[in-house]
N, CA, C and O atoms as a Tinker XYZ file with bonds, in Angstrom:
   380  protein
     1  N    115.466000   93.354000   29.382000    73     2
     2  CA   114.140000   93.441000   29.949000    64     1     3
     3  C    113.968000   94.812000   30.593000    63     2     4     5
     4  O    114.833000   95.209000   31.373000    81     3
     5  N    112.979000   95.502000   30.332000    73     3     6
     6  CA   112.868000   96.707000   31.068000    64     5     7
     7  C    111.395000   96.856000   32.134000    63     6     8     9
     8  O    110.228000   96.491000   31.991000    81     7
     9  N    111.981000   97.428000   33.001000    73     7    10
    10  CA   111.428000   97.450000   34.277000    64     9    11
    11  C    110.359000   98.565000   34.173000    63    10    12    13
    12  O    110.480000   99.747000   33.854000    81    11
    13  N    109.183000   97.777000   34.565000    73    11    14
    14  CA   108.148000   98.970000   34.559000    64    13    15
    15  C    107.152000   99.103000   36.168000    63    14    16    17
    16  O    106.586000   98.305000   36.914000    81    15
    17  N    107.403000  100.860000   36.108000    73    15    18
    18  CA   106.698000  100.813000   37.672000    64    17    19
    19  C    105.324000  100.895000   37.682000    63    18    20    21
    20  O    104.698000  101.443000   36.774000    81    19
    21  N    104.826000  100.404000   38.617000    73    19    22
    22  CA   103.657000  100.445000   39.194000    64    21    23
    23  C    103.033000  101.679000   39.149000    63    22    24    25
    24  O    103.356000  102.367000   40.117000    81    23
    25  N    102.207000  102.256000   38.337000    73    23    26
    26  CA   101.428000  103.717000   38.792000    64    25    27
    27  C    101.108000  103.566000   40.050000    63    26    28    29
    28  O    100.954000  102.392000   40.385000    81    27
    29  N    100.909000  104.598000   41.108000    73    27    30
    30  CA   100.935000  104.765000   42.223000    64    29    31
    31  C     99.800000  106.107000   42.597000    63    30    32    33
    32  O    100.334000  107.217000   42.603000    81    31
    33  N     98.365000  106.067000   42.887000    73    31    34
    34  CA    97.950000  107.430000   43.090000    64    33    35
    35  C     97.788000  107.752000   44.556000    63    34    36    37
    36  O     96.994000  107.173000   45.298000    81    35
    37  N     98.633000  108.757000   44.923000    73    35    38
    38  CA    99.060000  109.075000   46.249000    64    37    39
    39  C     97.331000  109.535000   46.791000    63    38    40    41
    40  O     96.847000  110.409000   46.071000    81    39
    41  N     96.512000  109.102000   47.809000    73    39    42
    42  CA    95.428000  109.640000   48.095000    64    41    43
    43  C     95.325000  110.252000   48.922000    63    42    44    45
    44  O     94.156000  110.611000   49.063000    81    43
    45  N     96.268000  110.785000   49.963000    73    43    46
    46  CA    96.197000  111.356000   51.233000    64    45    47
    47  C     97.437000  111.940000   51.072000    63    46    48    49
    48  O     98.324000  111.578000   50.300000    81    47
    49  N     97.449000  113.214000   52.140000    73    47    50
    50  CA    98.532000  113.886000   52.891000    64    49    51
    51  C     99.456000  113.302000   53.651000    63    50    52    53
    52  O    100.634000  113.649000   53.740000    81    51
    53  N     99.003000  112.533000   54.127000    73    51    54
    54  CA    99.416000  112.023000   55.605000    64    53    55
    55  C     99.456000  110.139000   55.146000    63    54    56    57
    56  O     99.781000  109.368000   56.048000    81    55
    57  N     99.175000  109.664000   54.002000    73    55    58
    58  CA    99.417000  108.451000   54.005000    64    57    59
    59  C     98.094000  107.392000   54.144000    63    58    60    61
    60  O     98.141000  106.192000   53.875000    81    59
    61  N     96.882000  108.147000   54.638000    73    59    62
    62  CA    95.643000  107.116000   54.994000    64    61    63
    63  C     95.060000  106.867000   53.528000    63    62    64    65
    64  O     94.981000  107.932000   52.916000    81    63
    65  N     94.741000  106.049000   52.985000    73    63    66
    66  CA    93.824000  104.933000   51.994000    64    65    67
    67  C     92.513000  105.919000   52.076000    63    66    68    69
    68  O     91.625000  105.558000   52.847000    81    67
    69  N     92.384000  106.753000   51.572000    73    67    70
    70  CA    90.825000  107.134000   51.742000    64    69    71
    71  C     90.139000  106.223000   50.511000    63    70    72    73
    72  O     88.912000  106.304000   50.571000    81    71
    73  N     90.570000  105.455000   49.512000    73    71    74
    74  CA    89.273000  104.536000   49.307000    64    73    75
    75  C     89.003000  103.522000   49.606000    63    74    76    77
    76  O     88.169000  102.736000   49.158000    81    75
    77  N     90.065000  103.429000   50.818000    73    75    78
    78  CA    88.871000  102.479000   51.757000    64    77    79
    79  C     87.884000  102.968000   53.380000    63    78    80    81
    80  O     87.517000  102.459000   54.439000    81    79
    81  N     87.819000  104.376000   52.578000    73    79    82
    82  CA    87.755000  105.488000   54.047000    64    81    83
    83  C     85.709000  105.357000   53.327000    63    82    84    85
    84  O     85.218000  105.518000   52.210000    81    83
    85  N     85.044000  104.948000   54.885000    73    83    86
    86  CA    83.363000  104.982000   53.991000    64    85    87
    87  C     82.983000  106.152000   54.081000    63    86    88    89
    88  O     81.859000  106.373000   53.631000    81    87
    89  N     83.714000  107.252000   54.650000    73    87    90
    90  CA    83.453000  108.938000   54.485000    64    89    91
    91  C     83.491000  108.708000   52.846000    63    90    92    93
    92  O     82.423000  108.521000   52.263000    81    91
    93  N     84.520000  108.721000   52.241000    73    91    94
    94  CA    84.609000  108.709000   50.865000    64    93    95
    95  C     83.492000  108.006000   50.093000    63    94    96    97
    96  O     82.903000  108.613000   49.198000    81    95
    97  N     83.198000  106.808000   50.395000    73    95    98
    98  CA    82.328000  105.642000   49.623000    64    97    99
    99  C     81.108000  106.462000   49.654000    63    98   100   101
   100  O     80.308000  106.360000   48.724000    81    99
   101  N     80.845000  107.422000   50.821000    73    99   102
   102  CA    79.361000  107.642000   50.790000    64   101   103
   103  C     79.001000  108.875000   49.993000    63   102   104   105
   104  O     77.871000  109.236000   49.665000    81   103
   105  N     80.442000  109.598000   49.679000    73   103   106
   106  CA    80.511000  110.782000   49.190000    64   105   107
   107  C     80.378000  111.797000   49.837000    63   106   108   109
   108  O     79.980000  112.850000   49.337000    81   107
   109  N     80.694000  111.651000   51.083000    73   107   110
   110  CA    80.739000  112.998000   52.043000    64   109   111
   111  C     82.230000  113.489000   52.243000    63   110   112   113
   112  O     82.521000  114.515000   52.857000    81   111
   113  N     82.989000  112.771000   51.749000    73   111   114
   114  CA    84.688000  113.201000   51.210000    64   113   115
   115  C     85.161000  113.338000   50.030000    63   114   116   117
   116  O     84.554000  112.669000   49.194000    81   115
   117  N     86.127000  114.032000   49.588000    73   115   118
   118  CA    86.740000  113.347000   48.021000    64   117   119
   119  C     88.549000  113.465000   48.638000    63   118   120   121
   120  O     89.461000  114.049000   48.052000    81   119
   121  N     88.611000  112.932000   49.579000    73   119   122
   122  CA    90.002000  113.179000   49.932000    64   121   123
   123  C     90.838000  114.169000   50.382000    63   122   124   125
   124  O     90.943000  115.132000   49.622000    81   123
   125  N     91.523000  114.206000   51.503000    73   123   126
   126  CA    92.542000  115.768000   51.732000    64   125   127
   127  C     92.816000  116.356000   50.478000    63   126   128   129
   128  O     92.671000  117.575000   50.389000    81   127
   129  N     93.255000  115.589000   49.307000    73   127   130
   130  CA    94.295000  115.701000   48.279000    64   129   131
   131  C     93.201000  117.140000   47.875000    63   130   132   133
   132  O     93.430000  118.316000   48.160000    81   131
   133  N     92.273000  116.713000   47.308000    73   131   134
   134  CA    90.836000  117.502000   46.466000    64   133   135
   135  C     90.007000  118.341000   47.263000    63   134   136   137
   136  O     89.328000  119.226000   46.743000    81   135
   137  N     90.011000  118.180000   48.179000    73   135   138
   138  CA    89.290000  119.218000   49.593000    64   137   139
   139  C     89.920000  120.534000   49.660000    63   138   140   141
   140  O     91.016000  120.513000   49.099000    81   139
   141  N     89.570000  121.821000   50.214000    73   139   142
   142  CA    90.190000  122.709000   50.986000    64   141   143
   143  C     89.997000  122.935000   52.530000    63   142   144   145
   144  O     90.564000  123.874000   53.090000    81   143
   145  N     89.320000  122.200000   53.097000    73   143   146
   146  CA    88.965000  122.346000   54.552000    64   145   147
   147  C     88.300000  120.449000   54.985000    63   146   148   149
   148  O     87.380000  119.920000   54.360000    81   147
   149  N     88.902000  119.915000   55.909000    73   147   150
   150  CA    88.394000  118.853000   56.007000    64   149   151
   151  C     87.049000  118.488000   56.728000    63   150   152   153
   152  O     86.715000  119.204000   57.672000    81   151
   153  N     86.344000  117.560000   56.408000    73   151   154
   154  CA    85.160000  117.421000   56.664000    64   153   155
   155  C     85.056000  117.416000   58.576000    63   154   156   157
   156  O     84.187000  118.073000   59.149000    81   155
   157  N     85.817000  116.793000   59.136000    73   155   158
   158  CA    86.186000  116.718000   60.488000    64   157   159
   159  C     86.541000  117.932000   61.077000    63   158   160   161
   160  O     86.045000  118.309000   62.139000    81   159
   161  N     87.180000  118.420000   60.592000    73   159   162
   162  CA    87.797000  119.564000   61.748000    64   161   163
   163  C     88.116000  121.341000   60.806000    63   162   164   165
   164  O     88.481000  121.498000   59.641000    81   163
   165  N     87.891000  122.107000   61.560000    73   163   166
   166  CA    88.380000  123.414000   60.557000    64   165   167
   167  C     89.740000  123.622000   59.448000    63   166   168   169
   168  O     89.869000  124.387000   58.492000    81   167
   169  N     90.665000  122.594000   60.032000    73   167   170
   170  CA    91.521000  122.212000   59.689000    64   169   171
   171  C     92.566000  120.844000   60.111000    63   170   172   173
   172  O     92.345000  120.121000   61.082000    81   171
   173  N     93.549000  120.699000   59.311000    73   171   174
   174  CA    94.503000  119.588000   59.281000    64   173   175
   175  C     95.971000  119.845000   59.453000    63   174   176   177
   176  O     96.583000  120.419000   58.552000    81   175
   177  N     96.514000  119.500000   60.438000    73   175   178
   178  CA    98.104000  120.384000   60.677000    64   177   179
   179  C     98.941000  119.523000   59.691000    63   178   180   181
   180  O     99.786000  120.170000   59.074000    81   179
   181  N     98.872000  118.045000   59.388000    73   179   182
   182  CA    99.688000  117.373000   58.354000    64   181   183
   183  C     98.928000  117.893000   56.630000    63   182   184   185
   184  O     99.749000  117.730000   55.727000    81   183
   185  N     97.907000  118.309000   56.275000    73   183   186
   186  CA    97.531000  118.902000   55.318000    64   185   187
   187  C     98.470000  120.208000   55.179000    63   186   188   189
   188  O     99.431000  120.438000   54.445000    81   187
   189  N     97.802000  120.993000   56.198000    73   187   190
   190  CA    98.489000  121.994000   56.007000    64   189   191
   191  C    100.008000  122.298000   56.101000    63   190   192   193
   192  O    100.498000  123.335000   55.655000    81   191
   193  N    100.571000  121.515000   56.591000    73   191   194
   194  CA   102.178000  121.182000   56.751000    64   193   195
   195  C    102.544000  120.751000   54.783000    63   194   196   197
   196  O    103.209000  121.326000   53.921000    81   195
   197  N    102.051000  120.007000   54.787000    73   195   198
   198  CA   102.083000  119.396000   53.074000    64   197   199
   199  C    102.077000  120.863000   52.209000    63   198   200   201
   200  O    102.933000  121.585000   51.697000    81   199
   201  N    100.498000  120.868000   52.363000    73   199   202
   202  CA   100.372000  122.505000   51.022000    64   201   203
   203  C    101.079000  123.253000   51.175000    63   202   204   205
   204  O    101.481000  123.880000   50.195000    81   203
   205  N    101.557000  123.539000   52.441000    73   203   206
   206  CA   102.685000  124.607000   52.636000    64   205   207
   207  C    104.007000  124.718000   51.930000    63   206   208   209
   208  O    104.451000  125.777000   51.485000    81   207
   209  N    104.797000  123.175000   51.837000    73   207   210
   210  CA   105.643000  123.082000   51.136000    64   209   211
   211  C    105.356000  122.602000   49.949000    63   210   212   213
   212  O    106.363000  122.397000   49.271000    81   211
   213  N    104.099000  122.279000   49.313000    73   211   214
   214  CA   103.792000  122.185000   48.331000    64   213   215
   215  C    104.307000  120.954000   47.864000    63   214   216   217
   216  O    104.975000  120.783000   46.844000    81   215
   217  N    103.831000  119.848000   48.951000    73   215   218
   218  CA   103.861000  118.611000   48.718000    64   217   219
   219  C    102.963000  117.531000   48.279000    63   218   220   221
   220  O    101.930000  117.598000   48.944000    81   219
   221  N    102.940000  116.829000   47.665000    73   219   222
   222  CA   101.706000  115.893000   47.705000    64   221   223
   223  C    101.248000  114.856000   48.709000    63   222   224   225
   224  O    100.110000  114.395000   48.797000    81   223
   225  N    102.385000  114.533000   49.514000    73   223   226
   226  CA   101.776000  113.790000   50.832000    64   225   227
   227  C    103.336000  114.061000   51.473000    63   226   228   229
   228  O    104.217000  114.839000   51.107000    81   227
   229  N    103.297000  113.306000   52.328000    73   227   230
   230  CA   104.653000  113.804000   53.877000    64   229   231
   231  C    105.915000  112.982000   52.798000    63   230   232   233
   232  O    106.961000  113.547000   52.480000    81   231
   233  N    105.510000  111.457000   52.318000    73   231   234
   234  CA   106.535000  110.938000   51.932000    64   233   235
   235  C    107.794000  111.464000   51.289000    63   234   236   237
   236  O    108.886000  110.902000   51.198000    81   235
   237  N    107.278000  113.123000   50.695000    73   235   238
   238  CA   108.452000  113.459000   49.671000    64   237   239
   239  C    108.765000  114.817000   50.894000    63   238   240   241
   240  O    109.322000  115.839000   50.490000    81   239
   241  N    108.520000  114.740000   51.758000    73   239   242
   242  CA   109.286000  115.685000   52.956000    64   241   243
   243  C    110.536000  114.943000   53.199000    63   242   244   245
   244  O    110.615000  113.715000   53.160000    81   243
   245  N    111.506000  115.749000   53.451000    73   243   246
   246  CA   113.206000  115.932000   53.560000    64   245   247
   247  C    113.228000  115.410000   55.184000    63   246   248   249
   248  O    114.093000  114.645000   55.611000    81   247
   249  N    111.783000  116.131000   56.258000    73   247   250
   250  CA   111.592000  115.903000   57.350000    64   249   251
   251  C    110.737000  114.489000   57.553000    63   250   252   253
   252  O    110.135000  114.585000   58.623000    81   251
   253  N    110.506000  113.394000   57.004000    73   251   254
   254  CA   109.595000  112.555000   56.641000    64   253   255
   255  C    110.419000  111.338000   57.370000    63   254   256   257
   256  O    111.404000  110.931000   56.754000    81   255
   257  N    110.115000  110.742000   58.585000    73   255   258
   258  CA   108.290000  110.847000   59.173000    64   257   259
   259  C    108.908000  111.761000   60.191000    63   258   260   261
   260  O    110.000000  111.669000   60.751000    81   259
   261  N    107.976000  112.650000   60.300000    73   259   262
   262  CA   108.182000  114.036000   61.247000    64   261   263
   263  C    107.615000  113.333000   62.666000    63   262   264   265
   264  O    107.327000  112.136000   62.637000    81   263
   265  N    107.493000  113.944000   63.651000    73   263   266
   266  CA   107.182000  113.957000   64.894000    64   265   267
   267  C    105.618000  114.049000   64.635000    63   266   268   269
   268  O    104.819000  113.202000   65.033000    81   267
   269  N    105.166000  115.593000   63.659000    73   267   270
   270  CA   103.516000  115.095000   63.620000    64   269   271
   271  C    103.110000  114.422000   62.743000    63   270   272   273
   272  O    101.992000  114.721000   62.324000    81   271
   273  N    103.658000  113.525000   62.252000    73   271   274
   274  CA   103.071000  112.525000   61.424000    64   273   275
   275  C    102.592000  111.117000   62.397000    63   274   276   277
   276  O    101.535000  110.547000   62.669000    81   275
   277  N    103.791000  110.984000   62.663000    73   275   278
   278  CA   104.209000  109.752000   63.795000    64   277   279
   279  C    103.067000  110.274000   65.237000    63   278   280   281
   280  O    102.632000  109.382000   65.965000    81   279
   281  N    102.795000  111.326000   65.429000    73   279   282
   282  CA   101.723000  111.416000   66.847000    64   281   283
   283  C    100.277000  111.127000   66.058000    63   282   284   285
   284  O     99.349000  110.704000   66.747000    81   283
   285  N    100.075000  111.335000   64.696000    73   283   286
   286  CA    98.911000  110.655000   63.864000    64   285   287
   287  C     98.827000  108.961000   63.893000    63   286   288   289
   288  O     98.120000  108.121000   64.450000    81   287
   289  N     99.847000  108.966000   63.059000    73   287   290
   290  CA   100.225000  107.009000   63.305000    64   289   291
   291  C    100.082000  106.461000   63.954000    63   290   292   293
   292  O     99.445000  105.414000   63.832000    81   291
   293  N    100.637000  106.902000   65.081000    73   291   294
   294  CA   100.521000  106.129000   66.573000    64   293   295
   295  C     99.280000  106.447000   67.923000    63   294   296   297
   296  O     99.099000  106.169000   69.109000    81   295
   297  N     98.557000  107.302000   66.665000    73   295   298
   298  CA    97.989000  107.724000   67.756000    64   297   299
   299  C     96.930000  106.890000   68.789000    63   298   300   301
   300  O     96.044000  106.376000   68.106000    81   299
   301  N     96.802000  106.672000   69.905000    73   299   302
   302  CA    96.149000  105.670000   70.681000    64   301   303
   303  C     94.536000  105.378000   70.229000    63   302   304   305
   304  O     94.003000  104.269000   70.277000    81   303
   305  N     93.916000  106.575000   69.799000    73   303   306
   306  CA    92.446000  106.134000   69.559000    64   305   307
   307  C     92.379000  106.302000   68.107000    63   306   308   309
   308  O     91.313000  105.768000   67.802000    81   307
   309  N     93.012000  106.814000   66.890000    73   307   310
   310  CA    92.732000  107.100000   65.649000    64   309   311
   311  C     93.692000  106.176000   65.046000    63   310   312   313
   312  O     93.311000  105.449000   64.129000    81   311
   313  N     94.826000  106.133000   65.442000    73   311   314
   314  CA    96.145000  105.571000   64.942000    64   313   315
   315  C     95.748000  104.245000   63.827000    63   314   316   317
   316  O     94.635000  103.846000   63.486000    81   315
   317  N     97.153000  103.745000   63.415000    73   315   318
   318  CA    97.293000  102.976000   62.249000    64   317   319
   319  C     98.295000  102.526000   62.750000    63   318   320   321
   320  O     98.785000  101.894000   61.814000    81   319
   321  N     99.065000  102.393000   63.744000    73   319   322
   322  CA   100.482000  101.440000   63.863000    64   321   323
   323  C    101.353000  101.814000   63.063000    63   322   324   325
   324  O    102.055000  100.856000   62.738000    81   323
   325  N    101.689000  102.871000   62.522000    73   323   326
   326  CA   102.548000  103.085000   61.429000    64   325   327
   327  C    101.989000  103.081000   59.841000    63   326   328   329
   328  O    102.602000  103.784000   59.038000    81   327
   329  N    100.775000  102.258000   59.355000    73   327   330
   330  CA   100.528000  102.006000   58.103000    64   329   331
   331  C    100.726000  103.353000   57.521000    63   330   332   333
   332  O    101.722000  103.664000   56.868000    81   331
   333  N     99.686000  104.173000   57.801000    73   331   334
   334  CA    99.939000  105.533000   56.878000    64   333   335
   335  C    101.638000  105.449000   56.289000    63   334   336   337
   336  O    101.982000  105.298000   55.116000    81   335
   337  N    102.736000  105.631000   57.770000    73   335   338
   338  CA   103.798000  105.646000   57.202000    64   337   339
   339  C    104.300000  104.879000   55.888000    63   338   340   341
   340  O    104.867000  105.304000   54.882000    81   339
   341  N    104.046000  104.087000   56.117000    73   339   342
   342  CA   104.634000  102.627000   55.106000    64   341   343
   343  C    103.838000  103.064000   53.533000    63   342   344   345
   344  O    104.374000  103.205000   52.434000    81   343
   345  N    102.596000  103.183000   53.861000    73   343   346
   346  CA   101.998000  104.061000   52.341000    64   345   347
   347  C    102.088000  104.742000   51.832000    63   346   348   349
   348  O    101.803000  104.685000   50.636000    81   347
   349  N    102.702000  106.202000   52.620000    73   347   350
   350  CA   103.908000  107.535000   52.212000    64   349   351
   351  C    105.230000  106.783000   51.385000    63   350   352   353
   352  O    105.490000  106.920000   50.190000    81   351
   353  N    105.906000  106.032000   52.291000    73   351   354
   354  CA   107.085000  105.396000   51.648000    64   353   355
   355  C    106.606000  104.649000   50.290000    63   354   356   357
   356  O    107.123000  104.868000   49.194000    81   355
   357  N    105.912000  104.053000   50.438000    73   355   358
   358  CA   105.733000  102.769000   48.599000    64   357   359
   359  C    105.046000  104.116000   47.651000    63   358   360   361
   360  O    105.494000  104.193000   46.507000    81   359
   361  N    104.291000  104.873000   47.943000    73   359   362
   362  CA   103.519000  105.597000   47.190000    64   361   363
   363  C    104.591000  106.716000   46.357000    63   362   364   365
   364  O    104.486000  106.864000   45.140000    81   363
   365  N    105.608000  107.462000   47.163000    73   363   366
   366  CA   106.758000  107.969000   47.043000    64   365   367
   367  C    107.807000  107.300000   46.223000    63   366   368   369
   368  O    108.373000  108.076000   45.454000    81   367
   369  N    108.302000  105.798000   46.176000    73   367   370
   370  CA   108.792000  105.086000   46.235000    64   369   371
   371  C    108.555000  104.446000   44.426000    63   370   372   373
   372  O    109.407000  104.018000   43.647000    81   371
   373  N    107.303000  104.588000   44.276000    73   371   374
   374  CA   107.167000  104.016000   43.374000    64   373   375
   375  C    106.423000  105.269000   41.960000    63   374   376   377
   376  O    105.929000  104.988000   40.868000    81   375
   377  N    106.590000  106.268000   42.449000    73   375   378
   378  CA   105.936000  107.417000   41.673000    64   377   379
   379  C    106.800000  107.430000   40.461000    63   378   380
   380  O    106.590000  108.244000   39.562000    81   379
């Protein structure tokens, strides 16, 4: 029997679901991945941490989950409890 993986399309830098992000749904995003400057802010330090090493999201960092990933995750008013993390890992995981 041979084992077949799951296609996996990594949508974020940092691990967040942007299609379930309604920035995206409304079309005022197409994702970190496809962007060069994010719609929120002049920039993204986990984006730019990524392109730098010329990664597709944190999961395939050597440093993965870094300190600024984890102050995203956890963060008290934006945060995810970790999910992003866990979506870096399966997305990585299953590429």
């Amino acid at each position: 029997m041979v084992e077949v993986k799951e296609k996996i399309k990594i949508e974020s830098r940092c691990g967040i679901c942007c299609s379930e992000c309604n920035f995206q749904k409304d079309g005022k995003c197409d994702g970190c991945i496809n962007i060069t400057k994010p719609f929120w802010s002049d920039s993204c330090p986990i984006k730019n941490c990524c392109e730098m090493k010329r990664l597709k999201c944190c999961g395939e960092c050597c440093e993965f989950p870094c300190d600024l990933l984890k102050s995203f995750a956890y963060d008290e008013k934006q945060g995810d409890n970790g999910l992003r993390i866990e979506n870096c890992k399966m997305w990585c995981k299953l590429k």
